[in-house]
BALOBA-1460 file (C-alpha; in Angstrom, 3 decimals):
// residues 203
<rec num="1" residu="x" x="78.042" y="93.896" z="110.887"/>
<rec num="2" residu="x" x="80.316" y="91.416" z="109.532"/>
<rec num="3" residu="x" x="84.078" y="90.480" z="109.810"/>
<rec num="4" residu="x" x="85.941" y="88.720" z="107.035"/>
<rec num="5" residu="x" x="89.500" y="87.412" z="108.268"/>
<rec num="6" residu="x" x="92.092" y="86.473" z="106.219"/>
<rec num="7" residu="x" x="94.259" y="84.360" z="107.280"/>
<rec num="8" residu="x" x="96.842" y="81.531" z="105.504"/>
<rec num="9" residu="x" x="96.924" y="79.831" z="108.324"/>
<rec num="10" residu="x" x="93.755" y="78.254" z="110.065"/>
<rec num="11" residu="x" x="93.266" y="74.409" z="110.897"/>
<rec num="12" residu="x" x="93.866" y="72.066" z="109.290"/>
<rec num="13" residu="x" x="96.654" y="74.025" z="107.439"/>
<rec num="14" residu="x" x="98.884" y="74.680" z="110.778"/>
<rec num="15" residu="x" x="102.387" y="76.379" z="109.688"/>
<rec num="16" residu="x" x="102.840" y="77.766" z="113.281"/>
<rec num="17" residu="x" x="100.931" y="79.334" z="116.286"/>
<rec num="18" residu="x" x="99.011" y="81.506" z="113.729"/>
<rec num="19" residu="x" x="96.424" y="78.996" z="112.843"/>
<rec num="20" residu="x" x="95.082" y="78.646" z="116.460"/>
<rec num="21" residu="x" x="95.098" y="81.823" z="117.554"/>
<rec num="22" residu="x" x="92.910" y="82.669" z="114.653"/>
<rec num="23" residu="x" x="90.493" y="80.039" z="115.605"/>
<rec num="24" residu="x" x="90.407" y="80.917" z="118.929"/>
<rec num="25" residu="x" x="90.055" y="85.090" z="117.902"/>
<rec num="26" residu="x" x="87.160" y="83.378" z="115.488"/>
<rec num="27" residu="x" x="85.352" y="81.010" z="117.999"/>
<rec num="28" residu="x" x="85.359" y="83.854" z="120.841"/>
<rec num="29" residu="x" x="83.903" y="86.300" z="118.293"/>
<rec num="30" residu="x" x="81.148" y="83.583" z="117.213"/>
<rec num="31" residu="x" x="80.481" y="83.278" z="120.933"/>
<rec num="32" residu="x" x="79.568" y="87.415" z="121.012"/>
<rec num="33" residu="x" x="76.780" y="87.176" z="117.777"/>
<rec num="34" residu="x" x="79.425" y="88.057" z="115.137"/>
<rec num="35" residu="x" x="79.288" y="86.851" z="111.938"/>
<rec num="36" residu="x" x="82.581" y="85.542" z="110.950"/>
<rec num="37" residu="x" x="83.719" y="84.620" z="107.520"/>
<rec num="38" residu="x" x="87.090" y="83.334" z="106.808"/>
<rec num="39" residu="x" x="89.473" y="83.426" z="103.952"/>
<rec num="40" residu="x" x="92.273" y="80.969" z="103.784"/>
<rec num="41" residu="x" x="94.325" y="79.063" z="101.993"/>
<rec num="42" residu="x" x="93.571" y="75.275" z="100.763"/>
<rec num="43" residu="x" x="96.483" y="72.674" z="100.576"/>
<rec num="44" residu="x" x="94.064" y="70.311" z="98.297"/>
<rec num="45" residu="x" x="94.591" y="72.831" z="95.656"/>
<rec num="46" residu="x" x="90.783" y="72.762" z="95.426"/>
<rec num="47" residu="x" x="88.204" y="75.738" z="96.007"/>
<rec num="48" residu="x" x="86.376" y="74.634" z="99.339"/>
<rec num="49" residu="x" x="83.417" y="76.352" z="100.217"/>
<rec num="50" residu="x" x="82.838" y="74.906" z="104.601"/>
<rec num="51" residu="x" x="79.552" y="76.220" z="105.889"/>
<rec num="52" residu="x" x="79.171" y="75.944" z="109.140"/>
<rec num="53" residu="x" x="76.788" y="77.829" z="112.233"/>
<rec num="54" residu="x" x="77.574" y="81.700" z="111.989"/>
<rec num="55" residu="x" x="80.939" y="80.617" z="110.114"/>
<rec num="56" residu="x" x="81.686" y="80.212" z="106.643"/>
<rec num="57" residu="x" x="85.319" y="78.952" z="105.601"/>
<rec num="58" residu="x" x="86.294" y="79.809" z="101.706"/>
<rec num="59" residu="x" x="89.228" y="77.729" z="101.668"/>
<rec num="60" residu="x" x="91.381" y="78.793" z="98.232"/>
<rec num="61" residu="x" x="94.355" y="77.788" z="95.974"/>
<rec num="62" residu="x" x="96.319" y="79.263" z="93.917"/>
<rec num="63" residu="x" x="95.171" y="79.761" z="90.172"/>
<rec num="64" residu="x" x="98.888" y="79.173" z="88.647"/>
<rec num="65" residu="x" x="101.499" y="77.197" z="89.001"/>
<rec num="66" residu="x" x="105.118" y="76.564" z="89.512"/>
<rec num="67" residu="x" x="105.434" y="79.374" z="91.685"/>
<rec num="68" residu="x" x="109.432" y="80.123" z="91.552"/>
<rec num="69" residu="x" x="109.361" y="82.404" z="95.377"/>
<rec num="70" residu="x" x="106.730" y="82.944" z="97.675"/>
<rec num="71" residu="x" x="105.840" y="86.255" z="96.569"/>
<rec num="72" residu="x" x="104.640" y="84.835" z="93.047"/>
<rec num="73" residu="x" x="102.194" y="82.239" z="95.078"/>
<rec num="74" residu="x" x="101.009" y="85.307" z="97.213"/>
<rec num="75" residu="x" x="100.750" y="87.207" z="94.027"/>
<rec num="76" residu="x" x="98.415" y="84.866" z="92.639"/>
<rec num="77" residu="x" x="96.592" y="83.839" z="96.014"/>
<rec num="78" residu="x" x="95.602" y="87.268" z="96.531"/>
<rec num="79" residu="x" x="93.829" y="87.414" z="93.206"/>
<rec num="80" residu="x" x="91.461" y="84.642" z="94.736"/>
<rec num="81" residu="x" x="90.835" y="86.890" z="97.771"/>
<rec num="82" residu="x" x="89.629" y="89.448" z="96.101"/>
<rec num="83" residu="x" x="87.097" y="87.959" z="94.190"/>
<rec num="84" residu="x" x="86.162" y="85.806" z="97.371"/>
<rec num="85" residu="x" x="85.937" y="89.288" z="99.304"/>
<rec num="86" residu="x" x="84.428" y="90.809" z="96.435"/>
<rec num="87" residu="x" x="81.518" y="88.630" z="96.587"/>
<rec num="88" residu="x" x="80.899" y="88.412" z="100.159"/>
<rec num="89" residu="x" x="80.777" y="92.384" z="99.695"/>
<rec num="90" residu="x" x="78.209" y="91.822" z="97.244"/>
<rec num="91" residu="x" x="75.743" y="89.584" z="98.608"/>
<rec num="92" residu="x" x="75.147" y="91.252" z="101.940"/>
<rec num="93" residu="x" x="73.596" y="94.073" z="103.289"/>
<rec num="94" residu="x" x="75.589" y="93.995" z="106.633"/>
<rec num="95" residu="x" x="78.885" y="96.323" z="107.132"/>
<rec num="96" residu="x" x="82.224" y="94.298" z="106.420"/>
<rec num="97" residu="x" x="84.906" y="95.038" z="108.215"/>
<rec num="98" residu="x" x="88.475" y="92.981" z="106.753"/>
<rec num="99" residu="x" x="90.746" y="91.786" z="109.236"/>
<rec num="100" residu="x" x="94.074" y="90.304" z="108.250"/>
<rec num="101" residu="x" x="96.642" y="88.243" z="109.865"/>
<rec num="102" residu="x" x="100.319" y="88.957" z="109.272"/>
<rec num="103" residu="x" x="100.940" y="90.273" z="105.638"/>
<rec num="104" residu="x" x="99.976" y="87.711" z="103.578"/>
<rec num="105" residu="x" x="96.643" y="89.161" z="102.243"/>
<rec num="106" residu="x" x="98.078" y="92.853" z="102.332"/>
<rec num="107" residu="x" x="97.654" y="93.567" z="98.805"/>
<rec num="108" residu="x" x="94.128" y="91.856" z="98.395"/>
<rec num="109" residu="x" x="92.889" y="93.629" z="101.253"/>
<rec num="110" residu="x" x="94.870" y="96.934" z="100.518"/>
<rec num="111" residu="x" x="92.873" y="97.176" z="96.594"/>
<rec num="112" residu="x" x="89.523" y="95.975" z="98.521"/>
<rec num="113" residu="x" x="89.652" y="98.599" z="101.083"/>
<rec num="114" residu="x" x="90.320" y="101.541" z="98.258"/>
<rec num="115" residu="x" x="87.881" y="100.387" z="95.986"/>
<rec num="116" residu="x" x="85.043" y="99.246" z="97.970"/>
<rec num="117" residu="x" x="85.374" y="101.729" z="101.240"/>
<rec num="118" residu="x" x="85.771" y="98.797" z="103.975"/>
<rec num="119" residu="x" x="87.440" y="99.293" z="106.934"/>
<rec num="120" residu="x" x="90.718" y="97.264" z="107.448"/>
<rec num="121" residu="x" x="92.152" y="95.873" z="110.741"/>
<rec num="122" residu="x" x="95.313" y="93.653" z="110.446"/>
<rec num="123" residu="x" x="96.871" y="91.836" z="113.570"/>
<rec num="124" residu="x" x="100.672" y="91.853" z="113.031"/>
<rec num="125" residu="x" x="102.748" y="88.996" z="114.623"/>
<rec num="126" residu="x" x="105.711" y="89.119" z="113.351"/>
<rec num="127" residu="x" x="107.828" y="91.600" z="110.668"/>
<rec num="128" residu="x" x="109.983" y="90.224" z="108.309"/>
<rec num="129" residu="x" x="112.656" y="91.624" z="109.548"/>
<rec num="130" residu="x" x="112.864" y="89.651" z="112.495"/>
<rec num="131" residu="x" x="111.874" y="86.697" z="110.650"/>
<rec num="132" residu="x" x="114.421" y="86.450" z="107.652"/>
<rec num="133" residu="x" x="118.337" y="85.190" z="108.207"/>
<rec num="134" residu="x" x="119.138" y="87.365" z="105.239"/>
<rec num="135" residu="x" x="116.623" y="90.803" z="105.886"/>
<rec num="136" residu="x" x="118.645" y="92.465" z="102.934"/>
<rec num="137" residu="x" x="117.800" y="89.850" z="100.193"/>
<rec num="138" residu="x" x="115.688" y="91.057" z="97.262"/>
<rec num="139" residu="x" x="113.046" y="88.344" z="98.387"/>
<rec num="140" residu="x" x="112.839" y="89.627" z="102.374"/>
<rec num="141" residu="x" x="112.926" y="93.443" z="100.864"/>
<rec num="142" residu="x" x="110.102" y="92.595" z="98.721"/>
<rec num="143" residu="x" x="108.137" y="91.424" z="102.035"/>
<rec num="144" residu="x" x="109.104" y="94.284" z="103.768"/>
<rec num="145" residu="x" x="107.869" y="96.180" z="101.349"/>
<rec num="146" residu="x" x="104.303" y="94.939" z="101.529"/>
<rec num="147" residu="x" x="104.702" y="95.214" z="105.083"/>
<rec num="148" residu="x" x="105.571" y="98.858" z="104.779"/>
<rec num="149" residu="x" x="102.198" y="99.666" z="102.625"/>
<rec num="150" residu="x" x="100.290" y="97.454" z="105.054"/>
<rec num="151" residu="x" x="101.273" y="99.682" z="107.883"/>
<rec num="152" residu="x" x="100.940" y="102.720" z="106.049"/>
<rec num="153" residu="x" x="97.204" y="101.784" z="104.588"/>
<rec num="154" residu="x" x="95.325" y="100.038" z="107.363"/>
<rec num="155" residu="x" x="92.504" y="101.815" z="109.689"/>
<rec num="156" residu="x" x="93.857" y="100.152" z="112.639"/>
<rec num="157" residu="x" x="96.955" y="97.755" z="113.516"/>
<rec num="158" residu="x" x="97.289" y="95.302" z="116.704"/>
<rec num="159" residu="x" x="100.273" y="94.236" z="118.312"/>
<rec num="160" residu="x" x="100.539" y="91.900" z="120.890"/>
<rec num="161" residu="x" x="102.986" y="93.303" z="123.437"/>
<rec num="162" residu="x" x="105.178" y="96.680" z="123.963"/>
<rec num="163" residu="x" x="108.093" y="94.932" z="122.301"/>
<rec num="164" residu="x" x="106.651" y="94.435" z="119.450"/>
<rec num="165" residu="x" x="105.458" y="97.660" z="118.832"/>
<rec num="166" residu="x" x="108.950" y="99.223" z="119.501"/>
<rec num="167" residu="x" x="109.940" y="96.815" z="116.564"/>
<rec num="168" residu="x" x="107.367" y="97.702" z="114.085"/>
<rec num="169" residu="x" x="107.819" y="101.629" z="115.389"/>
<rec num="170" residu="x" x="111.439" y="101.091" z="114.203"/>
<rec num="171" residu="x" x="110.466" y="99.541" z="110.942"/>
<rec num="172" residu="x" x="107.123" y="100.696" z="109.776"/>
<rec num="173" residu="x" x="105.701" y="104.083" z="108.897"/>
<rec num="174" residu="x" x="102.799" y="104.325" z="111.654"/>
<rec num="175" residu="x" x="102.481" y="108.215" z="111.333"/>
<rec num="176" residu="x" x="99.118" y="107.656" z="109.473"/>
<rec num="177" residu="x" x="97.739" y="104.934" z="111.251"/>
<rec num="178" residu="x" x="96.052" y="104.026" z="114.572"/>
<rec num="179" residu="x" x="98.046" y="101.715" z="116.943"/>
<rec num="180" residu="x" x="96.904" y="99.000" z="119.819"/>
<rec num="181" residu="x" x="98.489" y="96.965" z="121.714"/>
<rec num="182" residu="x" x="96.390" y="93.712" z="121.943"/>
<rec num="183" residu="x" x="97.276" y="90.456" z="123.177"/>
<rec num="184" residu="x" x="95.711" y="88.190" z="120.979"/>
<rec num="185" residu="x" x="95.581" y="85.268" z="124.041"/>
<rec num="186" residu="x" x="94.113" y="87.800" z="126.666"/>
<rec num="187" residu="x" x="90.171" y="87.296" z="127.656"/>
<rec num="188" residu="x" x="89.240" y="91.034" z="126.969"/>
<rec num="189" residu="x" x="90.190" y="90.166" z="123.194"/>
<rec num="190" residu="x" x="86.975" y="89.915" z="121.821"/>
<rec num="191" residu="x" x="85.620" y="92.794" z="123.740"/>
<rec num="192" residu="x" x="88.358" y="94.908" z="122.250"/>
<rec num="193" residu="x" x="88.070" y="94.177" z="119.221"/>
<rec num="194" residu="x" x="84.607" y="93.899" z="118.853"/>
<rec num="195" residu="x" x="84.456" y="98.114" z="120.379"/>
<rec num="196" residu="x" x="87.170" y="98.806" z="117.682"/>
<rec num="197" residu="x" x="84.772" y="96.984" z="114.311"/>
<rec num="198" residu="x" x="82.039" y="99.422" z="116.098"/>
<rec num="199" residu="x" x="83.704" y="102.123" z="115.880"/>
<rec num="200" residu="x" x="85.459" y="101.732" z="112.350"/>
<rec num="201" residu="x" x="81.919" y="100.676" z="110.600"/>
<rec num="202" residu="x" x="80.487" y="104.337" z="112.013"/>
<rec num="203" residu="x" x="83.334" y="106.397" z="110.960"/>
């Protein structure tokens, strides 16, 4: 078995708390025999291919440019992912199992999931509308509405605390999908989640 995270944040691209809580998820995991690849997003506006021991870091950049909002960049980032995904998917034997990291690689991972039968985690940290000032702007409704297929399309999604998932029960369809409560900073992380790939992968 095999884990691909996505990610846009991850060292040394450090927006918020994101970035080391998904090298921490990634180290811990590396530490159990998983094999760990990671998708993310390059500020050089190069294609970075980082090998390292049980890790491999595809670091990517946007094909186009200006973007004029985020969700153009995201649009265009995600076609990157993909093909990165799609080739890891091609060049192993081993089951894949996707796990994203907030929405930014929703509607990669949402087409790779259909179209190539991989199981999809996603840790959610945050929901837009908490996030935006303005949650009724065509650019946060946009978001949400990623969010909202994200919710509806993953195997499994992890929140880190009972408040949160009161907020994303009050803004997210989670009628079709399986729900944990995970904190992503707790030592029985990795355990969890490595019971959960297990599972998925013989489903």
């Amino acid at each position: 078995m095999k884990v691909v995270f996505l990610s846009w944040e991850y060292p040394p691209r450090i927006v918020g708390e994101l970035a080391w809580l998904v090298q921490s998820q990634i180290e811990g995991l590396r530490r159990k025999g998983l094999e760990v690849e990671l998708v993310t997003v390059s500020d050089s506006g190069f294609f970075i291919e980082e090998p390292v021991h049980g890790l491999r870091i595809t670091r990517i950049s946007s094909p186009v440019y200006p973007h004029s909002t985020i969700i153009t960049w995201i649009a265009a980032i995600n076609t990157e992912a993909a093909r990165v995904v799609a080739d890891i998917y091609h060049s192993t034997t081993d089951k894949l199992i996707l796990h994203t990291h907030d929405w930014h690689f929703a509607p990669a991972t949402s087409s790779l999931k259909k179209a190539l039968n991989i199981p999809w985690v996603v840790s959610l940290y945050s929901i837009e509308q908490q996030r935006s000032l303005n949650p009724n702007s065509p650019l946060s409704s946009c978001i949400r509405t990623i969010e909202w297929h994200m919710a509806r399309e993953c195997d499994t999604l992890l929140v880190r605390n009972e408040w949160m998932l009161s907020e994303v029960r009050r803004s997210l369809p989670l009628d079709r999908v399986a729900v944990m409560v995970l904190d992503p900073s707790s030592p029985s992380w990795g355990d969890e989640v490595l019971r959960l790939y297990n599972l998925l992968v013989k489903s």
